[in-house]
Backbone as CSV, one residue per row, in Angstrom:
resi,resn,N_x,N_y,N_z,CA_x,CA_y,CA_z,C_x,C_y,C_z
1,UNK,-20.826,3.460,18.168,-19.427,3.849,18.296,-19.078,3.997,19.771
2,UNK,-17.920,3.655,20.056,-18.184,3.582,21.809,-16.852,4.267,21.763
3,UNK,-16.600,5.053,22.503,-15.477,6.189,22.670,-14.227,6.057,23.632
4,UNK,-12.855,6.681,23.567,-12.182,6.282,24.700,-12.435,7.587,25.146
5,UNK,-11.303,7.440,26.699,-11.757,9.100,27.562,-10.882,9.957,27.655
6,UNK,-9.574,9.555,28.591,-8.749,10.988,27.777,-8.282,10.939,26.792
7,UNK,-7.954,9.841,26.036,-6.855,9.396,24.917,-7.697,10.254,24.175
8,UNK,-9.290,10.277,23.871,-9.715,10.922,22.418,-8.522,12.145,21.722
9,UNK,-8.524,13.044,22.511,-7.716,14.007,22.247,-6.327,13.724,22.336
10,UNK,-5.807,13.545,21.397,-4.239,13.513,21.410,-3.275,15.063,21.801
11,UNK,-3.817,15.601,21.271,-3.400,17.293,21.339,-4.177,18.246,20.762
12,UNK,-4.109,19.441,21.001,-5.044,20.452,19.904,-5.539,20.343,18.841
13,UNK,-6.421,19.461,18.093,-6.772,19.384,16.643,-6.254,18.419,15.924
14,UNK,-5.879,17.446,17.020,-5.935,15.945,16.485,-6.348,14.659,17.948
15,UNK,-7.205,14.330,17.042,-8.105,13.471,17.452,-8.274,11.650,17.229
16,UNK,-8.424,10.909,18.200,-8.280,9.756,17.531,-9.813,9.216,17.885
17,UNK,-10.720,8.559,17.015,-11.345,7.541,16.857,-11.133,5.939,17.576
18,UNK,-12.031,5.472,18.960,-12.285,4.085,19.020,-14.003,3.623,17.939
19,UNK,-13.593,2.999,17.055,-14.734,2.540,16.316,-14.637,0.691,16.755
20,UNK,-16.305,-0.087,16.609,-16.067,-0.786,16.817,-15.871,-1.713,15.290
21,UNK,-15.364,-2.418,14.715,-15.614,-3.062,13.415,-15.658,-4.802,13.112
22,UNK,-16.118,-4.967,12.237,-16.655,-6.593,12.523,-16.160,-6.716,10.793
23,UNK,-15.788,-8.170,11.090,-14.733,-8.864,9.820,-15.168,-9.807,9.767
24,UNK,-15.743,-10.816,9.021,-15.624,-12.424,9.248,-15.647,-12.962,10.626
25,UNK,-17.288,-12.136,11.166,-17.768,-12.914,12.187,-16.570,-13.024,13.417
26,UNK,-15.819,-11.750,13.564,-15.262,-10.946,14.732,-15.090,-9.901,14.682
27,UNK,-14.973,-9.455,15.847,-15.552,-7.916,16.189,-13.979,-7.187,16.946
28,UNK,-13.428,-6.589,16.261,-12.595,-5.681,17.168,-12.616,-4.043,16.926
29,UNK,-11.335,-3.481,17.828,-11.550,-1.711,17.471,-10.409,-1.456,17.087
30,UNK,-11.098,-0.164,15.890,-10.075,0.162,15.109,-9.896,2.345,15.433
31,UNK,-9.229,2.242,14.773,-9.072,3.975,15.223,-8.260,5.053,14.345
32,UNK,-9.316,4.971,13.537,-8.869,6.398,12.558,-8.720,7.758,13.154
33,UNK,-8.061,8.416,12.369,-7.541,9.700,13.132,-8.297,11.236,12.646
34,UNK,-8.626,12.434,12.872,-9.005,13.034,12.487,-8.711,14.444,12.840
35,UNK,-7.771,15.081,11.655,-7.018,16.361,12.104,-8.226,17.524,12.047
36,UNK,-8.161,18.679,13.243,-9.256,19.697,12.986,-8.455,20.753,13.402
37,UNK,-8.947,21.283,12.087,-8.015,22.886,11.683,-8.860,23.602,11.542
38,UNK,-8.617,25.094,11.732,-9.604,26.231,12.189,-10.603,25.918,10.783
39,UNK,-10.411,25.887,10.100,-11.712,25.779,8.612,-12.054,24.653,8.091
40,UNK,-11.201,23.762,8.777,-11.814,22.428,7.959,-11.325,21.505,8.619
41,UNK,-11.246,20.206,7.997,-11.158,19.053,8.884,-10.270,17.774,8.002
42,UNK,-9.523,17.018,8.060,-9.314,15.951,7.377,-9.223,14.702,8.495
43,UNK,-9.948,13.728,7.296,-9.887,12.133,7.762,-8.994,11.214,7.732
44,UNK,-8.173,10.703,8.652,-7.472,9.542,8.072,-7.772,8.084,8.361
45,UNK,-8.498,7.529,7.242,-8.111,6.154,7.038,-10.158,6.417,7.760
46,UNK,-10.980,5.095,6.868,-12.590,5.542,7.329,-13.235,4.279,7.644
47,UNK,-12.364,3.059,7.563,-12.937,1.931,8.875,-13.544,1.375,7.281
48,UNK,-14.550,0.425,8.438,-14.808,-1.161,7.288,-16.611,-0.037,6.467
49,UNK,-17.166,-0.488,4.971,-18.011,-0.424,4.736,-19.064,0.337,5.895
50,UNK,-19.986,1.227,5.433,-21.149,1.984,6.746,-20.527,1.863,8.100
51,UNK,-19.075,2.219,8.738,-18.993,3.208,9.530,-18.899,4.539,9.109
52,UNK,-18.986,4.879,8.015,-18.968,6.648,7.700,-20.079,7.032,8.673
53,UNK,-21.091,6.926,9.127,-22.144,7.332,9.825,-21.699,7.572,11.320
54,UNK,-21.008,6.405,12.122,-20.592,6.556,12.932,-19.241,8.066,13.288
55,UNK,-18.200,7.909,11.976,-17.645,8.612,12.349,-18.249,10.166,12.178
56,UNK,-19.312,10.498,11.078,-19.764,12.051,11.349,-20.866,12.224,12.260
57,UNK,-21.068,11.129,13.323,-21.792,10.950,14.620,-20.803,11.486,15.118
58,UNK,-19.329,11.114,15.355,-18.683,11.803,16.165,-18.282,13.839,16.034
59,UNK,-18.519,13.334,14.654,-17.816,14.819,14.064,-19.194,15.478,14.314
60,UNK,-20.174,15.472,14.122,-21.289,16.366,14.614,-21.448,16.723,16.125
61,UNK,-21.290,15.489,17.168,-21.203,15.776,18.715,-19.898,16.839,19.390
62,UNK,-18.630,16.544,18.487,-17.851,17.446,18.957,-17.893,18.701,18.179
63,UNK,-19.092,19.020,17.418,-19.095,20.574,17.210,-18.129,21.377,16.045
64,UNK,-17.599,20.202,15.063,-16.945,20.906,13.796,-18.132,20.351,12.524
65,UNK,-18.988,19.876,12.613,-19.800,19.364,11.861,-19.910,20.613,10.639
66,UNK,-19.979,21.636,10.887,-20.467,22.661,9.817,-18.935,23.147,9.410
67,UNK,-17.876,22.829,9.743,-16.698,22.799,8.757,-16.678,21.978,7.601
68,UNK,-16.114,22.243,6.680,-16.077,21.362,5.087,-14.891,20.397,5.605
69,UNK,-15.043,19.032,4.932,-14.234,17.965,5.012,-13.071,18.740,4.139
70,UNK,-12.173,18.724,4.259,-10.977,19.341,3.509,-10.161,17.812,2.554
71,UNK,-10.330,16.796,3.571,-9.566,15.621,2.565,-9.312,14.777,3.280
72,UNK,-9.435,13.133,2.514,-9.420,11.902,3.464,-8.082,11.431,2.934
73,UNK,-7.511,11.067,3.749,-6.353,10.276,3.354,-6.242,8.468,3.744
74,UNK,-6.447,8.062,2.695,-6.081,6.471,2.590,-4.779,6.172,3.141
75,UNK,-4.193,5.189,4.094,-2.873,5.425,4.397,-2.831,3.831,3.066
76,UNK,-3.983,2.989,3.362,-3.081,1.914,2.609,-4.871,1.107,1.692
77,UNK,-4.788,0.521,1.036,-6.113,-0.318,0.404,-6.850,-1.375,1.454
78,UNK,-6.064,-1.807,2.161,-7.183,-2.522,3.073,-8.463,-2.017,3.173
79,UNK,-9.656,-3.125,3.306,-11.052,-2.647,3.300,-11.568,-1.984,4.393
80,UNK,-10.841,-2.744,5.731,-11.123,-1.856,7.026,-10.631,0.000,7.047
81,UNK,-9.472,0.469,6.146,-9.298,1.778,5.874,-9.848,2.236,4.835
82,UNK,-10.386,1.419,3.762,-11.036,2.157,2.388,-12.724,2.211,2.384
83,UNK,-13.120,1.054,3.588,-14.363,0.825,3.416,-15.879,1.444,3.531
84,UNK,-15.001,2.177,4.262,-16.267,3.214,4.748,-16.239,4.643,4.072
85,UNK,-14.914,5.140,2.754,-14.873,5.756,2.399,-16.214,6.578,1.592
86,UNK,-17.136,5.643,0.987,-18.524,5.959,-0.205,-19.086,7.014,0.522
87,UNK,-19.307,6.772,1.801,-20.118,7.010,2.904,-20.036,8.482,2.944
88,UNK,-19.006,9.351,2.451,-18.379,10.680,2.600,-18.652,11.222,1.448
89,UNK,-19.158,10.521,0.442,-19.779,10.869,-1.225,-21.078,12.335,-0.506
90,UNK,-21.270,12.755,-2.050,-22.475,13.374,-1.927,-23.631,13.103,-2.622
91,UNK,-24.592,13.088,-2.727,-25.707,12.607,-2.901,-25.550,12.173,-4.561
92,UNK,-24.453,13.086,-5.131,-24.419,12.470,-6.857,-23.386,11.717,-6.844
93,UNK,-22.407,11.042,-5.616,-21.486,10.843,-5.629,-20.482,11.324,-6.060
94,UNK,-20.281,12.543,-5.965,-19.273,13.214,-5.730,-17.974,13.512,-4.169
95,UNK,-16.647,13.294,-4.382,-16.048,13.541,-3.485,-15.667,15.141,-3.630
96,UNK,-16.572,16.068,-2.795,-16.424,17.618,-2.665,-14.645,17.750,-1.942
97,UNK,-13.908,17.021,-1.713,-12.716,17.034,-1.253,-11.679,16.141,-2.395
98,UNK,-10.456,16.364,-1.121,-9.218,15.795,-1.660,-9.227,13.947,-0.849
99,UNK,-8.720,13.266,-2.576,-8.632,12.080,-1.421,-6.633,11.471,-1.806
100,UNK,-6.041,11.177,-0.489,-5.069,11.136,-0.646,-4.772,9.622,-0.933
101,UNK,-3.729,8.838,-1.573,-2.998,7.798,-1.399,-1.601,7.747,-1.989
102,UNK,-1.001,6.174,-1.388,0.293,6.194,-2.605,-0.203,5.480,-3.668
103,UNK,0.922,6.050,-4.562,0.996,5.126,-6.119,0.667,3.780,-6.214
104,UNK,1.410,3.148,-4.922,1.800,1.750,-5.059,0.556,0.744,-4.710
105,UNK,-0.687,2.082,-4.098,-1.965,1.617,-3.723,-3.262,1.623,-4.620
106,UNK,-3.068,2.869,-5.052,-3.624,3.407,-6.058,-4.685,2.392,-6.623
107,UNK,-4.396,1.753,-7.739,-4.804,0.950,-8.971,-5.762,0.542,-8.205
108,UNK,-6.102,0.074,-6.809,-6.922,-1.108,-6.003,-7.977,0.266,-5.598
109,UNK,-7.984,1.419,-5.069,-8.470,2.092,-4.558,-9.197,3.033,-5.694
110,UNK,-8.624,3.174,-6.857,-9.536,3.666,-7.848,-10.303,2.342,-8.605
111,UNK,-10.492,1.518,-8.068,-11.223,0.564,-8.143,-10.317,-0.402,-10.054
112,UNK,-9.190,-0.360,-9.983,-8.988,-1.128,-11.506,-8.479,-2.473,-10.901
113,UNK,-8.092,-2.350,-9.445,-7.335,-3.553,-9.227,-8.301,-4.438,-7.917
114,UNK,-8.342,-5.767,-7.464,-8.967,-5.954,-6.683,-8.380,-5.644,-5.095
115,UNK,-9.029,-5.835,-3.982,-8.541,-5.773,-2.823,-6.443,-6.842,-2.629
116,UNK,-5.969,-6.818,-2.073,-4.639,-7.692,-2.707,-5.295,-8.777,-1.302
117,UNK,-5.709,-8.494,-0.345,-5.539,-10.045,0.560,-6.773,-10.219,0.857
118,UNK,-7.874,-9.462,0.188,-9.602,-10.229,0.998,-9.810,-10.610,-0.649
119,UNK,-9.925,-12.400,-0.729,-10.657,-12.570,-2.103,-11.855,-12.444,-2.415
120,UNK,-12.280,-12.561,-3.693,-13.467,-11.660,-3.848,-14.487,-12.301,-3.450
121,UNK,-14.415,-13.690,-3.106,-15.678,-14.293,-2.455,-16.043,-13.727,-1.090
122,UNK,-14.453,-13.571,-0.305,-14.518,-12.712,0.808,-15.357,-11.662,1.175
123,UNK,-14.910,-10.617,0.169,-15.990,-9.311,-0.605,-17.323,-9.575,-0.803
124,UNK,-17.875,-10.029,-1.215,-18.890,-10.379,-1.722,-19.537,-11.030,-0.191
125,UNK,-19.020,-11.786,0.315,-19.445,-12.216,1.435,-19.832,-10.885,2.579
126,UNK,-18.685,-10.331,3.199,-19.242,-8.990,3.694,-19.911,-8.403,3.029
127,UNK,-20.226,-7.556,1.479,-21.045,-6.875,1.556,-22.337,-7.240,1.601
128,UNK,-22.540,-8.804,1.406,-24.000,-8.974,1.466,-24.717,-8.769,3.454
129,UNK,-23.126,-8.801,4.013,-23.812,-8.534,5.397,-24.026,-6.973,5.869
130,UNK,-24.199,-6.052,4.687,-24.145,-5.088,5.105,-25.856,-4.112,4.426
131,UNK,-26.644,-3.049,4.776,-27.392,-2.871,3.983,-27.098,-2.121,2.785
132,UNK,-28.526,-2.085,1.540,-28.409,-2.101,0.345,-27.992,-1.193,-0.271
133,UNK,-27.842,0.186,0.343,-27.377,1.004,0.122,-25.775,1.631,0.248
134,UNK,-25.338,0.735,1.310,-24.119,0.928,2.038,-23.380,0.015,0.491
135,UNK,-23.860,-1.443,0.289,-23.280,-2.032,-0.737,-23.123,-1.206,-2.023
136,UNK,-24.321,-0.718,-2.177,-24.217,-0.006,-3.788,-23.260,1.319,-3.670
137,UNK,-22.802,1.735,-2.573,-21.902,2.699,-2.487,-20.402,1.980,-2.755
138,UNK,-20.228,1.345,-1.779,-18.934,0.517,-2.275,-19.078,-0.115,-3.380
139,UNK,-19.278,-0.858,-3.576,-19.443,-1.184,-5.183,-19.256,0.129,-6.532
140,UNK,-20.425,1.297,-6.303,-20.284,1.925,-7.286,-19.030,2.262,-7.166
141,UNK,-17.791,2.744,-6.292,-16.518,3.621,-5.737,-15.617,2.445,-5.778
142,UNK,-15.977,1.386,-5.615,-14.385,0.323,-5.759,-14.492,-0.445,-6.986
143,UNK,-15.797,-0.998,-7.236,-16.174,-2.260,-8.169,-16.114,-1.775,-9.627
144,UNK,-17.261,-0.686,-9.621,-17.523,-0.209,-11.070,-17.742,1.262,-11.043
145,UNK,-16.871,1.578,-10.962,-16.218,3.005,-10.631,-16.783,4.246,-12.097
146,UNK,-17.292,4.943,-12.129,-16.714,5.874,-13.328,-15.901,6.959,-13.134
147,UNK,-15.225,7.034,-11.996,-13.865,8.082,-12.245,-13.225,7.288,-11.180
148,UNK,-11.894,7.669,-11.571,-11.086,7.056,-10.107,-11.033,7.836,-8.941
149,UNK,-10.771,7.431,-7.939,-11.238,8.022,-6.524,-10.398,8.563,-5.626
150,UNK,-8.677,8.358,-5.998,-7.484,9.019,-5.477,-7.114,11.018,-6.941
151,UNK,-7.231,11.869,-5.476,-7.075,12.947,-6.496,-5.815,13.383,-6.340
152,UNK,-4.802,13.307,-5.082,-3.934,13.872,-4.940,-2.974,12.170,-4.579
153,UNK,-1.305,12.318,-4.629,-1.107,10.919,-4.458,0.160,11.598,-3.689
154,UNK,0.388,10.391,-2.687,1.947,11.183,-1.452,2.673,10.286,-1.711
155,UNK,4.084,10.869,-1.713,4.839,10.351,-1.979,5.675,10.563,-0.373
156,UNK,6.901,9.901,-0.709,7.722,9.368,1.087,8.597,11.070,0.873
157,UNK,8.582,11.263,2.470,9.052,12.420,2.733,8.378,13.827,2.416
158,UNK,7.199,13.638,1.807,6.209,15.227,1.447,5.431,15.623,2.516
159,UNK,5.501,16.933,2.656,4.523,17.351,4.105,3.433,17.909,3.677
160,UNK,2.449,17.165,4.333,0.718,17.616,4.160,0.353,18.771,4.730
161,UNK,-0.202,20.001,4.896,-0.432,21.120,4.991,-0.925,20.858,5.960
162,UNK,-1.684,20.043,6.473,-3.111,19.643,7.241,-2.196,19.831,8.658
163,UNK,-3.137,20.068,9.968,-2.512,20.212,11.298,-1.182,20.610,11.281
164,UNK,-0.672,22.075,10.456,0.316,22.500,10.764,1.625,22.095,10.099
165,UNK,1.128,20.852,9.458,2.531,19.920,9.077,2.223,18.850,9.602
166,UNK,1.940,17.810,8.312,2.393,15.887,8.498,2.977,15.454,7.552
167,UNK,3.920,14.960,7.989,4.805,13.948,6.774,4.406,12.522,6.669
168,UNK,4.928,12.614,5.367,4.561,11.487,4.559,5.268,9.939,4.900
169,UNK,5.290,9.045,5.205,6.190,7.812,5.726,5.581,6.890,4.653
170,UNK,6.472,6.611,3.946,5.978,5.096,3.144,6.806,4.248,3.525
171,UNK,5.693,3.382,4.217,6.150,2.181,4.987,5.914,0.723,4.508
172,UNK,6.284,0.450,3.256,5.303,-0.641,2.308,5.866,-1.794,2.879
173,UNK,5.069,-3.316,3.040,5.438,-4.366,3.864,3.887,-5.032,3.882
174,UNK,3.274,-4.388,4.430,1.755,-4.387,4.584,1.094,-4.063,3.413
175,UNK,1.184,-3.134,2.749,0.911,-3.428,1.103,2.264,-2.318,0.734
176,UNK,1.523,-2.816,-0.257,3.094,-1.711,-1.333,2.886,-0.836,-0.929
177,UNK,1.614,-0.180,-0.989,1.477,1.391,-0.836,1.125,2.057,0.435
178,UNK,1.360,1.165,1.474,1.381,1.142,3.195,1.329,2.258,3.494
179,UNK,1.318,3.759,4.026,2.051,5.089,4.482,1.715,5.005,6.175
180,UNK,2.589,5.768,6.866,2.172,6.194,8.066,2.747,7.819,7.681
181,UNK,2.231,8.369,9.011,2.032,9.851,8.613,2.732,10.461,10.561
182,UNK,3.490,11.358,10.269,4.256,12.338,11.463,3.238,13.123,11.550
183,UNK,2.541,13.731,12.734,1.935,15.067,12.724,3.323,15.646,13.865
184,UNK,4.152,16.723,13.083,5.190,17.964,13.639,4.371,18.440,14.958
185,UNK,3.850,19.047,15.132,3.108,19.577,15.871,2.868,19.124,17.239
186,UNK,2.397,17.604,17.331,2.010,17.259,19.093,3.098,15.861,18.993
187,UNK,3.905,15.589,17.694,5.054,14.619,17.942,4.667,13.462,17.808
188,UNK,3.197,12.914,16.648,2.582,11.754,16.878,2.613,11.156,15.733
189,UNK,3.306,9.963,15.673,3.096,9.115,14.717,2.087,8.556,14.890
190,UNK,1.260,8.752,12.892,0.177,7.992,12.924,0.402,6.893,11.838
191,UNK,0.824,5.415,12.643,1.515,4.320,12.201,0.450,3.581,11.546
192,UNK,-1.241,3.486,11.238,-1.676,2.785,10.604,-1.434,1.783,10.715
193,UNK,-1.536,0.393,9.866,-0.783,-0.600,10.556,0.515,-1.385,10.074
194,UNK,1.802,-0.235,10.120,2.822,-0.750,10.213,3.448,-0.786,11.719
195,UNK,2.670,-0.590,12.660,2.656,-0.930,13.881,1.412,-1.486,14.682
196,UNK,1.510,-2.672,15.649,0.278,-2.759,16.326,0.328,-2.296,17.727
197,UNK,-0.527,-2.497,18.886,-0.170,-2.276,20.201,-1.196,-3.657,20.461
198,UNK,-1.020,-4.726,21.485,-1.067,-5.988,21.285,-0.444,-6.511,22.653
199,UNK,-1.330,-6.186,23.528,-1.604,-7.045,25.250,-0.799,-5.702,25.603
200,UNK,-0.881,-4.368,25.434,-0.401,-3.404,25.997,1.182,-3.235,25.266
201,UNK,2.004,-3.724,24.496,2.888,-3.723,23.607,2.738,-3.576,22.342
202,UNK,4.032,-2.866,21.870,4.117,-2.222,20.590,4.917,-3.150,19.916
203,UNK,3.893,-3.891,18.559,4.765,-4.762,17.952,4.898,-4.538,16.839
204,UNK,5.239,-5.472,15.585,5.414,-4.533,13.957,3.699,-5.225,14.110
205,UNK,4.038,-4.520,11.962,2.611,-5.496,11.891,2.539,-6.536,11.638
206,UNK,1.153,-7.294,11.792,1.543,-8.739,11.967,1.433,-9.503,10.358
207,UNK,2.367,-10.776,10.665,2.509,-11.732,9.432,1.349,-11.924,8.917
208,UNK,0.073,-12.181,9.734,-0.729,-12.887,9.329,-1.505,-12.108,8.042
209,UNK,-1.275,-10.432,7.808,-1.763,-9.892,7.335,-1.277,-8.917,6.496
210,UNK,0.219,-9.364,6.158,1.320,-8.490,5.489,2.087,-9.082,4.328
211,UNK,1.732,-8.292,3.183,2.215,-9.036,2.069,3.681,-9.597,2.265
212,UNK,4.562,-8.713,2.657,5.881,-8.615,2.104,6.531,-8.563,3.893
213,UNK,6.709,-9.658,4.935,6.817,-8.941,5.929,8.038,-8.667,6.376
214,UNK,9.276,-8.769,5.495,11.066,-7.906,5.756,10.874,-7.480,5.025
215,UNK,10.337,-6.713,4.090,9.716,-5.120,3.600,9.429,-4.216,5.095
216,UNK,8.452,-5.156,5.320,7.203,-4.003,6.735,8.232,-4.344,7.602
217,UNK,9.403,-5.078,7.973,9.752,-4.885,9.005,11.208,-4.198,9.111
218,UNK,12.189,-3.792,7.710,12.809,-2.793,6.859,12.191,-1.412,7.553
219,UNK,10.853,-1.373,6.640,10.264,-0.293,7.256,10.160,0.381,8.509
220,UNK,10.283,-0.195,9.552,10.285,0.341,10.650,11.696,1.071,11.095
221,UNK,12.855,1.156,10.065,13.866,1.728,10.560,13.548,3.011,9.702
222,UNK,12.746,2.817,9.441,12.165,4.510,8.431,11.476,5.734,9.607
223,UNK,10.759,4.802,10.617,10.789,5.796,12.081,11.805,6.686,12.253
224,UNK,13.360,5.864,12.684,13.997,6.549,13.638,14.396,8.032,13.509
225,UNK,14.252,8.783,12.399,15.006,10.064,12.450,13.785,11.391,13.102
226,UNK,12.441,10.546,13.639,11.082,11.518,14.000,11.585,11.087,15.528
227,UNK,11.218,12.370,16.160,11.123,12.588,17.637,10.030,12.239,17.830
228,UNK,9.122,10.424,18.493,8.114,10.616,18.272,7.716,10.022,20.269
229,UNK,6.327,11.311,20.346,6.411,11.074,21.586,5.371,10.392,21.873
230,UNK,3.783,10.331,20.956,2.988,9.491,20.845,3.083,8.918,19.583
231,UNK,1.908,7.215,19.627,1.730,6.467,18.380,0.842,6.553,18.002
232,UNK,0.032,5.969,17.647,-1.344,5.873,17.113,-1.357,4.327,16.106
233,UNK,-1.541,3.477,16.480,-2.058,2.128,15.583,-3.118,2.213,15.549
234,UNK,-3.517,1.573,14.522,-5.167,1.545,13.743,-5.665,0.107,14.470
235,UNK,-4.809,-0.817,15.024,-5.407,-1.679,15.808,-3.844,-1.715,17.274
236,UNK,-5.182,-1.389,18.123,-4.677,-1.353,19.059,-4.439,0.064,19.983
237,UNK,-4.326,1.201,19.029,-4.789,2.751,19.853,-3.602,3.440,19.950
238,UNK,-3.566,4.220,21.063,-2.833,4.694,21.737,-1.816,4.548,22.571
239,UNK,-0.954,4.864,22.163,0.374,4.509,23.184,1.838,5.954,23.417
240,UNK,1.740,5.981,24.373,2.956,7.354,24.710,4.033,7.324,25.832
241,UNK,5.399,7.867,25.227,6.178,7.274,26.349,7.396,6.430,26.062
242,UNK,8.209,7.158,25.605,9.920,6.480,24.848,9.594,5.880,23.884
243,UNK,8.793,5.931,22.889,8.271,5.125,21.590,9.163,4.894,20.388
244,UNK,10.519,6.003,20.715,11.606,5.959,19.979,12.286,4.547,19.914
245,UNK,12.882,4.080,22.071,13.192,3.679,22.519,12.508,2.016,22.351
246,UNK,11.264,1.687,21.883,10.627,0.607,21.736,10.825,0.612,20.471
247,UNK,10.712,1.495,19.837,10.990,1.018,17.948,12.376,0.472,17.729
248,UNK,13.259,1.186,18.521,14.716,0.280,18.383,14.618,-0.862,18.799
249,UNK,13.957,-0.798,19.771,13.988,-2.336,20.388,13.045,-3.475,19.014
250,UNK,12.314,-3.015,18.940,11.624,-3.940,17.925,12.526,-4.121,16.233
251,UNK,13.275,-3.292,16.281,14.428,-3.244,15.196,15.254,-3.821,15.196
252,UNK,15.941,-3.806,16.617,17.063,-4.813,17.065,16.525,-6.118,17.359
253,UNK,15.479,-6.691,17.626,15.176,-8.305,17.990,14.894,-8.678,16.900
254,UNK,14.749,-8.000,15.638,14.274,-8.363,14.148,16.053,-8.652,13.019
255,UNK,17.232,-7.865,13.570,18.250,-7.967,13.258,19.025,-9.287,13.370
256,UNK,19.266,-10.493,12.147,20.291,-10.790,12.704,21.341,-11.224,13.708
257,UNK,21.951,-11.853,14.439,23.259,-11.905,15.620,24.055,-12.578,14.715
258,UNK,25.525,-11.367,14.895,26.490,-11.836,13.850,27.503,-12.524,14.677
């Protein structure tokens, strides 16, 4: 896991993740987020298949390790955010926490529906590049499940308890059940990927990887009513600094000239 330096810390008890992750024989970084509250801790979004290790490498070095996971939140079914979820099981496979998603994601993440854009040869292809244990975790939790794996489900506009207050953003475009999440508190949208950051710019997310993309790009006028002073993309990082002011802009070059 290779780390950034000041960015890690966004503000008091939220934290962002550089992980490195590998797809079909390329390698980029992705960056889940991780709120820490005086008793516990929640995850958002847990990277591709066996990074769970990496990320409670991090959570043990910065010293909340002996807090209880309080709850992971799925923002959307992609494998790079669901994949590393098993990894957080307990030895009977049990999830001792809350795991969050939307409805519209659901069915794929309690394992009844398949992934919607990696086909299953795809699947099958990564997990054989992964070891045997890491596979039989995903598999038992997505493939052939015996309970489903979402316990609590968010809906658009509900505030999560977690860091004080985060709201709920359903931003569907990218899949139906897409969410990004407000943390109130340090003013940070955590955009998942209905936003990227991409040669140092903030763009939507991209076509190449979005079901529905004037859905996901609709969505982005679902920002404007948050004062938001940092971002957070799951590819691409950190970014702070009129972010209001760039979301219009990316709203308005997507509009129309009448």
């Amino acid at each position: 896991m290779r780390r950034l330096g000041n960015d890690m810390r966004i503000s008091d008890g939220l934290e962002m993740l550089e992980l490195e992750m590998k797809l079909g024989g390329r390698s980029m970084m992705i960056h889940p987020v991780i709120i820490n509250d005086k008793d516990d801790w929640t995850l958002i979004d847990t990277g591709m298949p066996g990074l769970a290790i990496d990320i409670l490498s991090y959570v043990e070095k910065a010293g909340f390790s002996k807090k209880p996971l309080r709850a992971v939140i799925l923002t959307h079914q992609d494998i790079d955010h669901i994949g590393g979820f098993p990894g957080f099981l307990d030895d009977s496979g049990e999830a001792p926490f809350d795991v969050y998603a939307h409805a519209d994601d659901r069915n794929t993440i309690d394992g009844k529906a398949g992934l919607l854009k990696f086909p299953s040869e795809n699947l099958a292809a990564e997990l054989a590049s992964v070891p045997d244990d890491v596979r039989k975790q995903y598999e038992n939790t997505f493939i052939r499940p015996s309970k489903p794996t979402v316990t609590q489900l968010m809906t658009d506009g509900m505030t999560l308890p977690m860091g004080g207050g985060l709201t709920v953003i359903h931003t569907p475009g990218h899949t139906p059940g897409h969410v990004s999440l407000y943390h109130h508190a340090s003013k940070t949208l955590i955009a998942s990927d209905a936003l990227v950051i991409h040669n140092g710019e903030l763009q939507p997310s991209s076509p190449y990887s979005t079901v529905n993309m004037d859905q996901a790009l609709q969505s982005l006028e679902k920002f404007t009513p948050f004062d938001i002073e940092t971002v957070v993309c799951y590819h691409g990082g950190l970014m702070r600094g009129n972010i209001n002011e760039k979301i219009a802009a990316l709203i308005a070059s997507q509009s129309p000239i009448s």
